[in-house]
TORKOL-4160 file (C-alpha; in steps of 0.2 Angstrom, whole numbers, padded with zeros to 4 digits, m for minus):
242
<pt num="1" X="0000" Y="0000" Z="0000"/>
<pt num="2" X="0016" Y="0012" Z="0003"/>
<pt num="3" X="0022" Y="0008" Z="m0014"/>
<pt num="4" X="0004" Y="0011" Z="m0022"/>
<pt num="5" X="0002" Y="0028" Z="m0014"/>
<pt num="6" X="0018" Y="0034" Z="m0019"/>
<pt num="7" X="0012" Y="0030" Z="m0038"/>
<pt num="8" X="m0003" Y="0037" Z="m0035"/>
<pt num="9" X="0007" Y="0055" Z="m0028"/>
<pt num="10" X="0016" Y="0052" Z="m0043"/>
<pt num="11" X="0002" Y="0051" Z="m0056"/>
<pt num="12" X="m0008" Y="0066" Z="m0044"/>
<pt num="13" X="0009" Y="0077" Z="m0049"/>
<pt num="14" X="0008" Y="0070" Z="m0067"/>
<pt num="15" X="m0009" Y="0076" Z="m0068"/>
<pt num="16" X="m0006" Y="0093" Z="m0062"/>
<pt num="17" X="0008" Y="0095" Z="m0075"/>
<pt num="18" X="m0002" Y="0090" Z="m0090"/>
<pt num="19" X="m0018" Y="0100" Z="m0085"/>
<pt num="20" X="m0004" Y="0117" Z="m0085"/>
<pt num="21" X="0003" Y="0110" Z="m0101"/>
<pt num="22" X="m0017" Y="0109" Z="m0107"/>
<pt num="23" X="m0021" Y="0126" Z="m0102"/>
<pt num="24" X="m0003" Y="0132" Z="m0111"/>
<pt num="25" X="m0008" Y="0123" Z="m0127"/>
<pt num="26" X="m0026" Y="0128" Z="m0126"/>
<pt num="27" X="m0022" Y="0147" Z="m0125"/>
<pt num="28" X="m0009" Y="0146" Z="m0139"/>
<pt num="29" X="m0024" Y="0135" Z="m0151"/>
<pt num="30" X="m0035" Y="0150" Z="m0146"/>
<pt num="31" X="m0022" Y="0163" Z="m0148"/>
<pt num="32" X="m0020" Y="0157" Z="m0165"/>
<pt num="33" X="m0036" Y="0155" Z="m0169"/>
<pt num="34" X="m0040" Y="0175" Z="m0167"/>
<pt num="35" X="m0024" Y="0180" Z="m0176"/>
<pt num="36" X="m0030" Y="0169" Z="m0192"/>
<pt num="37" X="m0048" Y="0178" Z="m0190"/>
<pt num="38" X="m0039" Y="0194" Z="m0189"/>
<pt num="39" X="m0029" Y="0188" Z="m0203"/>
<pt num="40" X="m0043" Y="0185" Z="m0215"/>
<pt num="41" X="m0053" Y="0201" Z="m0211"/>
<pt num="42" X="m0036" Y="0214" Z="m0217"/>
<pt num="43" X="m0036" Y="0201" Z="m0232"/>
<pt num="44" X="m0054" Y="0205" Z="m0233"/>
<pt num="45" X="m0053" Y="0224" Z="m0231"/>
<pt num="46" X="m0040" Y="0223" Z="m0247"/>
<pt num="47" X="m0047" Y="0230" Z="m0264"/>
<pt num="48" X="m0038" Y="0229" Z="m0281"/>
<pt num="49" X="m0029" Y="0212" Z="m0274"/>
<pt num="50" X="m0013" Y="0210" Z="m0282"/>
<pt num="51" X="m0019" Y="0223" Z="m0300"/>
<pt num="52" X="m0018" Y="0239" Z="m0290"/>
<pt num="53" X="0001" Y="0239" Z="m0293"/>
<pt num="54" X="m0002" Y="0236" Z="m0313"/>
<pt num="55" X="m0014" Y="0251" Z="m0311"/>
<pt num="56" X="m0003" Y="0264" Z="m0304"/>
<pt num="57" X="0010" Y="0259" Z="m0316"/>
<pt num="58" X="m0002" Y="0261" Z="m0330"/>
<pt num="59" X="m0008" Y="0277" Z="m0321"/>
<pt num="60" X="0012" Y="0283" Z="m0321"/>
<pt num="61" X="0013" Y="0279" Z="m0340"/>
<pt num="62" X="m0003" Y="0288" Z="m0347"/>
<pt num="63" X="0004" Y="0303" Z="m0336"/>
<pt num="64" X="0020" Y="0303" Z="m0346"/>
<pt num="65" X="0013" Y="0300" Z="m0362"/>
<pt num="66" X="0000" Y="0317" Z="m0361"/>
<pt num="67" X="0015" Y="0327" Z="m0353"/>
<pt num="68" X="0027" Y="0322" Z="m0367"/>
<pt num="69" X="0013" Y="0325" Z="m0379"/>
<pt num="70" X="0007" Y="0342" Z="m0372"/>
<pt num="71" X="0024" Y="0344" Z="m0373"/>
<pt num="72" X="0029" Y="0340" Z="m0389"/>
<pt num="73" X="0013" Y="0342" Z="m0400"/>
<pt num="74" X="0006" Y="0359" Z="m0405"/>
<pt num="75" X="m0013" Y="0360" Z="m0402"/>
<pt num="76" X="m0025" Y="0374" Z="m0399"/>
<pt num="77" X="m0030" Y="0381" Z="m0383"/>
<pt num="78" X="m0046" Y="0372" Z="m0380"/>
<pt num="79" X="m0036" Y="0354" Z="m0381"/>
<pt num="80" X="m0022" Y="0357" Z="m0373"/>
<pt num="81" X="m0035" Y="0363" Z="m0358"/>
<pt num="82" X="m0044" Y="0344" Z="m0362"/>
<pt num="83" X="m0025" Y="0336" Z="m0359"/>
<pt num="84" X="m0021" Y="0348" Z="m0344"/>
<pt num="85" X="m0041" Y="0342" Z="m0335"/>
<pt num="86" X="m0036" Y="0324" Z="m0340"/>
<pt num="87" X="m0019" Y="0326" Z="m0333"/>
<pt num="88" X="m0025" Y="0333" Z="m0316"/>
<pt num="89" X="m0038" Y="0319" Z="m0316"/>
<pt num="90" X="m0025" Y="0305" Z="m0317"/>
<pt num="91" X="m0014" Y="0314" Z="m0304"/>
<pt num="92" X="m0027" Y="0314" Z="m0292"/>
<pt num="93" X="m0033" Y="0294" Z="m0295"/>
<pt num="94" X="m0011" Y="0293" Z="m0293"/>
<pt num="95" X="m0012" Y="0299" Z="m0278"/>
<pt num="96" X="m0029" Y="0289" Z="m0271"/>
<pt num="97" X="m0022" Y="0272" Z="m0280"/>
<pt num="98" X="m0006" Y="0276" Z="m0275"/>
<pt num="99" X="m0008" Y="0278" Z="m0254"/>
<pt num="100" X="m0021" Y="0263" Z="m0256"/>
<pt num="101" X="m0006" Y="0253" Z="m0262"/>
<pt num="102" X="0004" Y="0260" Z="m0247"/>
<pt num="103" X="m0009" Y="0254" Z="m0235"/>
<pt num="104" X="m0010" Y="0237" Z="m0247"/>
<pt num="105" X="0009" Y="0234" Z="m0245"/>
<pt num="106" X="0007" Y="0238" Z="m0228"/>
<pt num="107" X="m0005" Y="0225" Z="m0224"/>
<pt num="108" X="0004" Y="0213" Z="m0232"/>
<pt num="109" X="0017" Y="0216" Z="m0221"/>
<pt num="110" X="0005" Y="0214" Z="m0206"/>
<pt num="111" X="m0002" Y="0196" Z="m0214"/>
<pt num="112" X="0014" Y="0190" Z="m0218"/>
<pt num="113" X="0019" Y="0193" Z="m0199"/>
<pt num="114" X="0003" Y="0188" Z="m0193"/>
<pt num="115" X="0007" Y="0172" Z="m0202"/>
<pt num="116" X="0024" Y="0172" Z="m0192"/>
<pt num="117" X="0016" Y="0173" Z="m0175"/>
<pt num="118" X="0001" Y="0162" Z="m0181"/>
<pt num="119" X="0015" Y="0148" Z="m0183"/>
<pt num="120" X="0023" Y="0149" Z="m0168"/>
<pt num="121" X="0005" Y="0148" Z="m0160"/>
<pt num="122" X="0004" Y="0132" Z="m0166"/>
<pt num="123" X="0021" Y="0126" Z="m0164"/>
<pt num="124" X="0019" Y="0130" Z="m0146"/>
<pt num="125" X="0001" Y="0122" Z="m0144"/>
<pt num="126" X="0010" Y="0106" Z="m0156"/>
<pt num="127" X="0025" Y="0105" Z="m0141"/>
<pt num="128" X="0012" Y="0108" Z="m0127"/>
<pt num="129" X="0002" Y="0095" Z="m0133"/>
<pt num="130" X="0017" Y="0081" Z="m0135"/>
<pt num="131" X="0020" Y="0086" Z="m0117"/>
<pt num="132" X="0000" Y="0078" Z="m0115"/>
<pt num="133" X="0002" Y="0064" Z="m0121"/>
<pt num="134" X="0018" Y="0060" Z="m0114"/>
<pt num="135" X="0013" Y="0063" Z="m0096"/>
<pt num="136" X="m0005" Y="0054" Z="m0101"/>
<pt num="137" X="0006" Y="0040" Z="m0106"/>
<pt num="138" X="0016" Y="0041" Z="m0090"/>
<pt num="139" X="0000" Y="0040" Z="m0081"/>
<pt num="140" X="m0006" Y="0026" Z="m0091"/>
<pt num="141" X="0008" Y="0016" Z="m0086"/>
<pt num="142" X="0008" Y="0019" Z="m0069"/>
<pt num="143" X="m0010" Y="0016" Z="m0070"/>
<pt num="144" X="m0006" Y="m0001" Z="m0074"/>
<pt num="145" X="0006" Y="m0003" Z="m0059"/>
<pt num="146" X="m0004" Y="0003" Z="m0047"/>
<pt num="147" X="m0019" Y="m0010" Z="m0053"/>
<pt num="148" X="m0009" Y="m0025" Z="m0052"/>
<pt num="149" X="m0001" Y="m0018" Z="m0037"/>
<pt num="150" X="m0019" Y="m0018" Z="m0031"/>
<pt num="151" X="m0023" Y="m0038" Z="m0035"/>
<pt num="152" X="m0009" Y="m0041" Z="m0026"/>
<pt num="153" X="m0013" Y="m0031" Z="m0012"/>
<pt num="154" X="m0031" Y="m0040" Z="m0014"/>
<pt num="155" X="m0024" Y="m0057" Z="m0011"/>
<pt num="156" X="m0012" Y="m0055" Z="m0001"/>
<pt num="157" X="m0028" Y="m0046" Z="0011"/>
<pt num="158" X="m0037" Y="m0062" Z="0006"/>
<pt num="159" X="m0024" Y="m0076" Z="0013"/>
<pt num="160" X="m0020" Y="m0063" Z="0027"/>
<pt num="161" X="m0039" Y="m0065" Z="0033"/>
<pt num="162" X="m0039" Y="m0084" Z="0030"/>
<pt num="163" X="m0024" Y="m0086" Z="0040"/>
<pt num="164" X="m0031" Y="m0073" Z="0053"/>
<pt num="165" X="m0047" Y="m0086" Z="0055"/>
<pt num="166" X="m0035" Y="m0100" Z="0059"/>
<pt num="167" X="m0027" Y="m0090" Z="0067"/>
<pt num="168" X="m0042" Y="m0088" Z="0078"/>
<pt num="169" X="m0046" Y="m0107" Z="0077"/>
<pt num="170" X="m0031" Y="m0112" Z="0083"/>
<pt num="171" X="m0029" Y="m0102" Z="0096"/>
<pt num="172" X="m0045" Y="m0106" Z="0104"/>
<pt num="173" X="m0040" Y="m0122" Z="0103"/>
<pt num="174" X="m0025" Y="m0117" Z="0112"/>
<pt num="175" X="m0034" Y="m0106" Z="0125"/>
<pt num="176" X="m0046" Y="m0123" Z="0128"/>
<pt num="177" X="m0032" Y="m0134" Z="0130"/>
<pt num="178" X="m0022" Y="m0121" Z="0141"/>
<pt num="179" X="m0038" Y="m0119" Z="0152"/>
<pt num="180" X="m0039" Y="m0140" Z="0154"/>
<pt num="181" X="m0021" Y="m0141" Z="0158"/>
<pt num="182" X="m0023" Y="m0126" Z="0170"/>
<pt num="183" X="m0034" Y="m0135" Z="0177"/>
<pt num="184" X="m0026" Y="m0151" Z="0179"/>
<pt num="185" X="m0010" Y="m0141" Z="0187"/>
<pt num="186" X="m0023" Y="m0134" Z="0200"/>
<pt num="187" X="m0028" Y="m0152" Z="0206"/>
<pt num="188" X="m0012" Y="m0159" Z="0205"/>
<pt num="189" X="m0007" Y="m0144" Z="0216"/>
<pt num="190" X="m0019" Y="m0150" Z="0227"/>
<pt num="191" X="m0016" Y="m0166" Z="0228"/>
<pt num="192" X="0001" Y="m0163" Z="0231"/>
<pt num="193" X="m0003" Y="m0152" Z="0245"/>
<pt num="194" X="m0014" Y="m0165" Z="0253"/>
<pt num="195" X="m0002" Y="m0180" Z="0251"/>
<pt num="196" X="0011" Y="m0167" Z="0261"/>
<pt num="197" X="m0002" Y="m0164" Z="0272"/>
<pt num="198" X="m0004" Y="m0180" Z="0277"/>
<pt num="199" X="0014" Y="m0185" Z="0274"/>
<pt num="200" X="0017" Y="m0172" Z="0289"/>
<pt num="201" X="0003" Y="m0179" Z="0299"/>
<pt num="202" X="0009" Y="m0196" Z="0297"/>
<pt num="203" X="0025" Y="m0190" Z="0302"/>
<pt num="204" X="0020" Y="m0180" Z="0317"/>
<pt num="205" X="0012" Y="m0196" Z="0324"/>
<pt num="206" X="0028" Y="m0206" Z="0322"/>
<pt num="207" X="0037" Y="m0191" Z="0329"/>
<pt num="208" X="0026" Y="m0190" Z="0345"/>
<pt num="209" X="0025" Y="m0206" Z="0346"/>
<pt num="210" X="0046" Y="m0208" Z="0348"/>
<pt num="211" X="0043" Y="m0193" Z="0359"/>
<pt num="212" X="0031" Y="m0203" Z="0371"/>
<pt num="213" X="0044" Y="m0218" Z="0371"/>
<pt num="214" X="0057" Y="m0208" Z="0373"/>
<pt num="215" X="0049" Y="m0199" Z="0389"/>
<pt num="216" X="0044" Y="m0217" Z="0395"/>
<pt num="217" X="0060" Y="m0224" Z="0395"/>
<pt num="218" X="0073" Y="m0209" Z="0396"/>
<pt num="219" X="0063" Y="m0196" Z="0407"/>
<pt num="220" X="0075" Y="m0194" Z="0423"/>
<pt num="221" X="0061" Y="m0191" Z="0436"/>
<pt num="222" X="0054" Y="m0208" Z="0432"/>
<pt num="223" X="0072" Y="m0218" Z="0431"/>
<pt num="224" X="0075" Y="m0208" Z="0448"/>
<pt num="225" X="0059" Y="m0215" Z="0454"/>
<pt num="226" X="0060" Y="m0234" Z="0448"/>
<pt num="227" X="0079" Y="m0233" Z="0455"/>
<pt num="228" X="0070" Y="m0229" Z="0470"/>
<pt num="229" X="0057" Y="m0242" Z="0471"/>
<pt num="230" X="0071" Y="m0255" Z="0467"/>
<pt num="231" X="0080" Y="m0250" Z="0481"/>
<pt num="232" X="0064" Y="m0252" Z="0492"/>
<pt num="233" X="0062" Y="m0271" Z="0485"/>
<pt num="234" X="0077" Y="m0274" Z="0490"/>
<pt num="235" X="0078" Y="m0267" Z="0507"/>
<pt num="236" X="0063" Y="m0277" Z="0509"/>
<pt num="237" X="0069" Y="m0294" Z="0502"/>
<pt num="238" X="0059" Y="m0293" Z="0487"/>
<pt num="239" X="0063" Y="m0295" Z="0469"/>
<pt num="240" X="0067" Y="m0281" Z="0455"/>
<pt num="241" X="0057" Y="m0283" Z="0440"/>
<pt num="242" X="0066" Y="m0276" Z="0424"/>
């Protein structure tokens, strides 16, 4: 269980890592997202497309061709006015075509960096995302440890409990048998203590018994008394009786 929760820590920290890698990848997908939309509204806002330069050059060239022909050509008043109002109409679409071309070019330069940042976006949301799946195979992995880890874990609980119930069995039997042979101990104490009992007994009458002989035939007061009544027999003629 030690060795499961310290996978489980491990696949906790894994998780945390890849959920930040998710949210990295997810804001650079989105980041990228708006720059393409923003992207494809400048393209949008473009007019002319890729003929506005052809018209300013073509624009540039009529110009020259009516100077050099104002220039060059004698011709009454009245047209050389007409060339002079055509002239200053073409200056002025010159000028218009020629400042939308600036803002052209300059959007061009803004898509084509767009483009730039748009890329790195996704590269950055592609390397985010390999840092996903490596840490979600990680997991996977460990995953995999941790389950058969946990079988293990299962059985070993399993045979744990069966041998707990012997356990059990066995020591009941053993707390049965212990309880018979405190018993058995108990009487043989008792019995024990009886037979000495009577062994002292026994031995007490054999003891008083010698003590009563002993008085009988050793006591000085009654040898002093029997010396005395022998002496009397004989004084008197009689006979001693041992």
């Amino acid at each position: 269980m030690e060795e499961i929760m310290k996978h489980r820590e491990e696949m906790k920290s894994n998780t945390s890592a890849k959920a930040a890698h998710q949210k990295v990848r997810n804001t650079a997908q989105e980041k990228a997202k708006q720059l393409i939309s923003i992207k494809q509204q400048k393209r949008g806002n473009k007019k002319g497309g890729k003929s506005l330069k052809d018209t300013v050059q073509a624009l540039h060239s009529e110009i020259l061709n009516l100077e050099r022909r104002r220039e060059t050509t004698e011709m009454p008043i009245s047209k050389e006015r007409e060339v002079m109002e055509k002239l200053g109409i073409l200056r002025r679409s010159l000028g218009d075509q020629e400042g939308e071309l600036a803002t052209q070019e300059h959007l061009n330069l803004e898509v084509s960096e767009l483009d730039a940042e748009i890329d790195s976006e996704f590269s950055k949301a592609n390397d985010e995302h390999g840092e996903v799946i490596v840490l979600a195979k990680l997991n996977k992995k460990i995953y995999k440890k941790v389950s058969n880890l946990m079988k293990e874990a299962s059985h070993l609980s399993t045979e744990a409990d069966k041998k707990h119930k012997e356990f059990v069995t066995v020591r009941k039997k053993a707390d049965n048998q212990h309880s018979k042979a405190m018993e058995m101990l108990e009487a043989l104490r008792l019995h024990r203590k009886t037979a000495s009992e009577e062994r002292q007994a026994r031995w007490k009458v054999v003891k008083d018994h010698r003590k009563n002989i002993k008085d009988e035939l050793y006591n000085p007061k009654k040898l002093e008394s029997a010396a005395d009544d022998a002496l009397q027999q004989l004084m008197s003629g009689g006979k001693i009786n041992l």
